[in-house]
C-alpha positions as CSV (number, residue, x, y, z in Angstrom):
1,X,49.4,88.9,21.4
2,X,52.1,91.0,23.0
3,X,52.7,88.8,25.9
4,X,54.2,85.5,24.2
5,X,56.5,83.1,26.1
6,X,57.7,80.0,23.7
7,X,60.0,77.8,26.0
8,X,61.8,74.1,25.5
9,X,62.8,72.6,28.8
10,X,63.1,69.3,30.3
11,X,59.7,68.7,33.0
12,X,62.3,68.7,36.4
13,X,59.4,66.3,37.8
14,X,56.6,63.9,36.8
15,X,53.4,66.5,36.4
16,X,50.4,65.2,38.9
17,X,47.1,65.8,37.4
18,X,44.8,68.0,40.4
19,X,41.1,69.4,40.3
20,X,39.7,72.2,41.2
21,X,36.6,72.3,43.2
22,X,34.6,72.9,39.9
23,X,35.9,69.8,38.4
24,X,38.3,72.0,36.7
25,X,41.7,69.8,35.4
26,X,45.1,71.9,36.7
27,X,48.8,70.8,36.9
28,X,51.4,72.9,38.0
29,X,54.9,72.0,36.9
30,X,58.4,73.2,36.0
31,X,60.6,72.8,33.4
32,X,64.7,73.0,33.2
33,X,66.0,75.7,30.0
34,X,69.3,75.6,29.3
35,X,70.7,79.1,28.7
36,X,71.4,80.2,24.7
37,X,75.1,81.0,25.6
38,X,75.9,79.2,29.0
39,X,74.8,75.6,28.2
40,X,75.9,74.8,31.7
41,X,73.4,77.1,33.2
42,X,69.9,76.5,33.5
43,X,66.6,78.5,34.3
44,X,63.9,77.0,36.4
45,X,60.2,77.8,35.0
46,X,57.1,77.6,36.9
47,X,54.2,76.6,34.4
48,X,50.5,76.0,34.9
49,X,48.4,74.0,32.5
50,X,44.6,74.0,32.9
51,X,41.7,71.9,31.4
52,X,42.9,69.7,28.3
53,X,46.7,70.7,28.4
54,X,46.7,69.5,31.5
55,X,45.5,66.4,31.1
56,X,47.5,66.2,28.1
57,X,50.7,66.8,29.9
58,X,50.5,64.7,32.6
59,X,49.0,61.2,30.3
60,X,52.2,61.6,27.9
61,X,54.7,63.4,29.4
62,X,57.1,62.3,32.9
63,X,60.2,63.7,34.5
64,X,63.1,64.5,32.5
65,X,61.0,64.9,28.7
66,X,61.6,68.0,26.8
67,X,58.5,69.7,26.0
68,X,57.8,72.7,24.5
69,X,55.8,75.6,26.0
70,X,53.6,78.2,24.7
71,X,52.0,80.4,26.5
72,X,52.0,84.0,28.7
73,X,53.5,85.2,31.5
74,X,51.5,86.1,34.6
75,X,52.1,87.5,38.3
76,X,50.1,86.7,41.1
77,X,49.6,87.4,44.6
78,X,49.6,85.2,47.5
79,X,50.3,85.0,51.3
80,X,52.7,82.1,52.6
81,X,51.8,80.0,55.6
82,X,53.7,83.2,57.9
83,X,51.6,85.6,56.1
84,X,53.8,87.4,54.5
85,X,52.9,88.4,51.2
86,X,54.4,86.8,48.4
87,X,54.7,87.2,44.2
88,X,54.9,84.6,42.1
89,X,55.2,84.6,38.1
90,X,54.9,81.5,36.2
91,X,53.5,80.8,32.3
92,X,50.1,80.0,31.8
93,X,50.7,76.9,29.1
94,X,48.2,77.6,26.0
95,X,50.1,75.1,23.9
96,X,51.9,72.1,25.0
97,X,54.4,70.0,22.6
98,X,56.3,67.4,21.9
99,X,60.0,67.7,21.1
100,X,62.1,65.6,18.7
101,X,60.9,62.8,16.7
102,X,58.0,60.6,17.2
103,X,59.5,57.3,19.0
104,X,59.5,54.1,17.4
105,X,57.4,51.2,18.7
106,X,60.1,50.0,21.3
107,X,62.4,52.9,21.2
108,X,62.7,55.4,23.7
109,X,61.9,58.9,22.8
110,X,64.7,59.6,20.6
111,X,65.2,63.2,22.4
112,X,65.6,61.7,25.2
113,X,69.2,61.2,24.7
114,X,70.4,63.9,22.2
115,X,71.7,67.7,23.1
116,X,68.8,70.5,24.3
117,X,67.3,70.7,20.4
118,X,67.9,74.3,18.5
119,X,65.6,77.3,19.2
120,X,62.1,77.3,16.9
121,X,62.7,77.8,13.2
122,X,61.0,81.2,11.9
123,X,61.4,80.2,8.1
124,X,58.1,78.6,7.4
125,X,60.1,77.2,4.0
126,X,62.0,75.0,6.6
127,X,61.9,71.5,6.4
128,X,61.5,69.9,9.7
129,X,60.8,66.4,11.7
130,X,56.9,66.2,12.6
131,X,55.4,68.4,15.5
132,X,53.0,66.8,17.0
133,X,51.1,69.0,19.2
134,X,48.5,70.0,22.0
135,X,46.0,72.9,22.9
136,X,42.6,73.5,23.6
137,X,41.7,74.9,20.7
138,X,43.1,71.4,18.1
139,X,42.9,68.8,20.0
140,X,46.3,66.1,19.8
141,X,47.3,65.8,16.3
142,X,50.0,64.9,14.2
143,X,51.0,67.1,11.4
144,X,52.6,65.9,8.0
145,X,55.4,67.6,6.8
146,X,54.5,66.6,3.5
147,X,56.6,69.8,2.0
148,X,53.4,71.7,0.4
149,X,52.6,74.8,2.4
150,X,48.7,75.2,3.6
151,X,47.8,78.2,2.0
């Protein structure tokens, strides 16, 4: 897929589940990244999330969680209430994640309070704490890092 956006951000408000005349589940949201080099700087990202990811999103996740993203970019237009044409881009959420460790019965989410976590390992040899993950194609799941590789 040539147009690939993987983003981890902090949801800058709680995500309010909507539907669509056809019954459809839709949140719009947007998430806080900090910059790579300016860790003082963020960028503000419009996502939308639609069916399952949506409801995923807005039963676990609330203001302030990091998530992770996975999706495309799109553009679309739109009038405003003036009528003056407007553009907007935002990412269309495939996949939506958890970040950090799984919290303890009791515990709050243990990302909660640590630094913006490091960009996505690409060695697939890595060890790593367990994703646990969303998307309309598997469903929420936890996956064992049990050290073996699946194939």
């Amino acid at each position: 897929m040539a147009n690939r956006a993987i983003l981890t951000g902090r949801l800058t408000a709680d995500p309010e589940l909507r539907q669509t005349k056809s019954d459809i589940p839709v949140t719009n949201f947007s998430i806080a990244v900090p910059r790579k080099y300016k860790k003082d700087e963020v960028d503000f990202i419009d996502i939308v999330a639609w069916r399952y990811n949506a409801e995923f999103l807005c039963k676990y996740f609330t203001k302030g969680k990091w998530v992770e993203i996975d999706g495309s970019i799109q553009t679309r237009m739109y009038e405003d209430k003036d009528g003056i044409k407007r553009k907007a881009v935002e990412i269309l959420a495939d996949e939506v994640n958890f970040v950090g460790n799984k919290p303890k019965d009791g515990e709050a989410d243990s990302a909660e309070h640590s630094a913006p976590p490091p960009p996505p390992k690409v060695d697939p040899f890595a060890k790593s704490a367990p994703t646990y993950t969303s998307s309309a194609r598997s469903g929420y799941q936890e996956l064992d890092d049990d050290g073996d590789l699946p194939f």
